[in-house]
C-alpha positions in Angstrom: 86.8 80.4 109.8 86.6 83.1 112.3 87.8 86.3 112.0 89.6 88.2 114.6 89.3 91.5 115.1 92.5 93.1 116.1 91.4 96.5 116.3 92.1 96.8 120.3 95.4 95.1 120.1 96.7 95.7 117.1 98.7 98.7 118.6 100.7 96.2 121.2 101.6 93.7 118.5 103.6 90.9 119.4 107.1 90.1 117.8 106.6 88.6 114.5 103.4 90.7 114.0 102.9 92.5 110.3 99.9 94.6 111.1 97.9 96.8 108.4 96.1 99.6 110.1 93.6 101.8 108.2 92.6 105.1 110.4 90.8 108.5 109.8 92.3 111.7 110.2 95.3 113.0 112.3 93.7 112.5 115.5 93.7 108.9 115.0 96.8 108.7 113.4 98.3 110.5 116.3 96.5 108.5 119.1 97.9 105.5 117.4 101.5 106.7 117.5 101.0 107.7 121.1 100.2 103.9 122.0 102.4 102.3 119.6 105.3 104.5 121.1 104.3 103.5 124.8 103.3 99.9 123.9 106.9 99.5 122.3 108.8 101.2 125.3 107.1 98.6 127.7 108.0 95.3 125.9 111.5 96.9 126.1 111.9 97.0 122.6 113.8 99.4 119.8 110.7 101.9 118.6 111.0 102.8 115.1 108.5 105.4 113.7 109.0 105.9 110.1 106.6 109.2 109.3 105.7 111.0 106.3 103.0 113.4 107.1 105.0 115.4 109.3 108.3 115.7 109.7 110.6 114.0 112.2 110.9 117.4 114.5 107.2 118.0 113.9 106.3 114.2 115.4 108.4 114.7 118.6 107.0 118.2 119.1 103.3 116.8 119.5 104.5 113.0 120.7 106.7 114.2 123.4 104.0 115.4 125.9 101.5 112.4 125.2 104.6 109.5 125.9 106.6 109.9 129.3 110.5 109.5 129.1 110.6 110.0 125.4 113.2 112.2 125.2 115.5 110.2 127.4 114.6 107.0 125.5 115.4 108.7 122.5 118.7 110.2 123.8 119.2 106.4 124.4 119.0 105.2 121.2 115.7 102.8 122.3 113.5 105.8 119.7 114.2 106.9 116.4 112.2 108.9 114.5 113.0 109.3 110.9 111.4 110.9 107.5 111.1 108.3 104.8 110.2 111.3 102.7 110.6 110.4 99.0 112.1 107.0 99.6 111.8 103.6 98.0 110.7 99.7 99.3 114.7 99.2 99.3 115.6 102.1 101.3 112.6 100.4 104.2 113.7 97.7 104.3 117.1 98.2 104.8 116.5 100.3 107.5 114.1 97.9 109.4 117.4 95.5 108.8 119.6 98.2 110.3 116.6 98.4 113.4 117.3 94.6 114.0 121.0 94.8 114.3 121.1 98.0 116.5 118.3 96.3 118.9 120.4 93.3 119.0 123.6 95.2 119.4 121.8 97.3 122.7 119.5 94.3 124.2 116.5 95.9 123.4 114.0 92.6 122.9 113.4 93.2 119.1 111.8 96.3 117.1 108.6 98.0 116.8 108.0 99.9 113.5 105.6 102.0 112.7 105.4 102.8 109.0 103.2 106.2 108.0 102.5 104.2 104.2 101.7 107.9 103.1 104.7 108.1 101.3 103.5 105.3 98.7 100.2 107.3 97.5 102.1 108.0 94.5 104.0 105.1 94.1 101.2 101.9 94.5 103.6 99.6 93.1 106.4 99.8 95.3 104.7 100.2 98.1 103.1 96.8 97.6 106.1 95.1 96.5 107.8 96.7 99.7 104.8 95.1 102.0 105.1 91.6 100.1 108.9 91.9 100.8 108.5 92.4 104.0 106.8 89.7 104.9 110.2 87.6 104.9 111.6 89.3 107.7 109.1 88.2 110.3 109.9 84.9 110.3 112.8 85.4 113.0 110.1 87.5 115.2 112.3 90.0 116.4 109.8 92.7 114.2 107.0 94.0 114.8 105.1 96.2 112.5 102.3 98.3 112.2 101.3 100.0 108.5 99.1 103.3 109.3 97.0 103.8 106.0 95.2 106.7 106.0 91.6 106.4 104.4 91.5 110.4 103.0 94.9 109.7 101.2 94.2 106.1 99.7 90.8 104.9 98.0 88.5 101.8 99.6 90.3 99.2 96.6 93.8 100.6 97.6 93.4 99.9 101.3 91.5 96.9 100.7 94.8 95.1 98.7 97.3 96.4 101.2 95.6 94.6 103.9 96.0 91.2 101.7 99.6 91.7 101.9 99.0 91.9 105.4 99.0 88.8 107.8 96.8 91.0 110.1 94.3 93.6 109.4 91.2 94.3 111.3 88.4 92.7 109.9 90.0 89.6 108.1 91.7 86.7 108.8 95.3 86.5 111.4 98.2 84.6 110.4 101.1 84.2 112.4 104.0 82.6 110.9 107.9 81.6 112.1 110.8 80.2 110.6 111.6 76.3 112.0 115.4 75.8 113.1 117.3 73.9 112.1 114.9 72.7 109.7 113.9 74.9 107.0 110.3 75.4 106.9 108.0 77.5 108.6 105.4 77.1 111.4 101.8 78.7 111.1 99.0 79.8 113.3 96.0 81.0 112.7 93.7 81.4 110.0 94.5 81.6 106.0 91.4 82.7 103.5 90.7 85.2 100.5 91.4 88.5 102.8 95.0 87.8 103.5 95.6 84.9 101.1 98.1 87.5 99.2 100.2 87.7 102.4 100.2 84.3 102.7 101.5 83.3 98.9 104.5 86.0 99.8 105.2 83.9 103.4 105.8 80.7 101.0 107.9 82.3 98.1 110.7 82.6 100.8 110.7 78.5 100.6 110.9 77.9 96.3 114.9 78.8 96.5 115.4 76.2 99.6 117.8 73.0 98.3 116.6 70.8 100.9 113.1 68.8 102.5 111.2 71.6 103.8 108.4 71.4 106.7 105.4 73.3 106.6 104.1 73.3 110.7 100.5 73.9 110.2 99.0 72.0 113.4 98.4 75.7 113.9 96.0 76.7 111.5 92.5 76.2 112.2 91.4 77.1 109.1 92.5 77.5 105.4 90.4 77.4 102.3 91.0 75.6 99.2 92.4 78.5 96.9 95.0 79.2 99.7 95.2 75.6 100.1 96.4 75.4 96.7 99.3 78.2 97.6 100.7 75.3 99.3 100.6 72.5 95.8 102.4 75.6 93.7 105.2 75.8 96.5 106.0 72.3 96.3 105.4 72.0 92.8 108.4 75.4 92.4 110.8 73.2 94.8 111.1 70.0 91.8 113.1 67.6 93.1 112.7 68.8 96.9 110.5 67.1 99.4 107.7 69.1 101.1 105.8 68.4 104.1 102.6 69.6 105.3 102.1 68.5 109.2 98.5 69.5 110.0 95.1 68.6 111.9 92.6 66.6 109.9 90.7 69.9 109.0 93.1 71.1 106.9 94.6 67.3 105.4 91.2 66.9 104.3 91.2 70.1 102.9 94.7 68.9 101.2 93.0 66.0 100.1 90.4 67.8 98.3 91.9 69.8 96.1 94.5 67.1 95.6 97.4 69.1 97.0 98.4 65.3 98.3 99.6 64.3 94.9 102.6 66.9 95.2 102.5 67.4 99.3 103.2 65.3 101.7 101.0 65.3 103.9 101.6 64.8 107.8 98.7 63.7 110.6 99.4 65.7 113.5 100.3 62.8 116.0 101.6 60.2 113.3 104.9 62.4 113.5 
């Protein structure tokens, strides 16, 4: 397994990207709003920043000067800068929803969000449930997201389980995941272990309600291990009566073999298909 660090790229995400981004201080959390802004304004996309620790007048006071044409963009609807101040998972989410439609609605190529996770010091719970959530919407990849959690506000354990929920954090293992049409199933790239296994059990909840054969495109993955292996054996075994296929490299059949995830999965050769 290697692990990618994503800490020089991890502010010019691509679409379908749910990043989790610990930083240090205002400075950093500042620098990163600065190139997150600019990053999201070249790909020509909606920019959403969703702050916390200051308020919505306070962040274009001090991001104004550091990003050209913000004002203008903003004017235009392409920047909007709003105060989730005491808000819930539900409240997110429907407004990164909301993001989607108006970006589609204006041709903007998709959304950048930048979520200040400030506002779920208080509330742990929701705010993971809200990042597990999540997770479904960037199968479509017309979202980016980046998660700014700042070390002074949450402990080393705290940050340390909301990068799980993460498909990418610096320092552990990337996944990058998209819905299959017309088929329902997903495709996946990367690499799945114990740092972001948790995101990766949320990416396969979305398939336990699906009525139909669903395919699992994992030619991608160059790596899993065998307890995230296994996510894929419960996911079939939640779907009784509903065919599930696993089409991967001989890394990670073998892998399926082993833990005897072949009994419940069927399991695809990349090239016999």
């Amino acid at each position: 397994m290697i692990v990618v660090d994503v800490a020089g790229s991890v502010l010019d995400p691509d679409l379908g990207d749910h990043v989790c981004l610990p930083f240090d201080g205002d400075r950093e959390r500042m620098a990163a709003t600065r190139a997150f802004t600019v990053n999201g304004l070249r790909r020509h996309t909606k920019v959403v920043i969703i702050t916390h620790t200051d308020t919505p007048a306070r962040t274009r006071e001090w991001l104004a000067p550091l990003v050209p044409g913000l004002a203008a963009a903003e004017a235009a609807g392409q920047v909007e800068i709003k105060s989730c101040g005491d808000t819930d998972s539900r409240w997110l989410l429907g407004e990164l929803v909301a993001a989607g439609e108006q970006a589609r609605e204006h041709g903007h190529r998709g959304v950048y969000a930048l979520v200040d996770a400030a506002w779920g010091v208080r509330d742990a719970v929701g705010l993971e449930g809200f990042e597990a959530a999540a997770n479904a919407l960037f199968g479509e990849r017309w979202l980016a997201a980046v998660c700014q959690y700042d070390r002074g506000l949450f402990s080393a354990e705290a940050a340390n389980r909301a990068a799980a929920i993460h498909p990418i954090a610096p320092g552990q293992a990337l996944l990058r995941f998209a819905n299959l049409c017309p088929q329902p199933g997903l495709r996946l790239s990367g690499d799945v272990d114990i740092t972001n296994r948790q995101a990766f059990a949320s990416v396969l909840t979305q398939l336990e309600a699906v009525t139909a054969e669903v395919v699992i495109d994992a030619t991608g993955l160059d790596f899993i291990d065998a307890g995230s292996a296994q996510l894929l054996a419960v996911t079939a075994l939640a779907r009784t009566g509903h065919r599930t296929v696993v089409v991967c490299r001989g890394t990670v059949a073998r892998m399926l073999r082993l833990i005897r995830a072949d009994e419940v999965v069927t399991v695809r050769r990349a090239g016999d298909v």
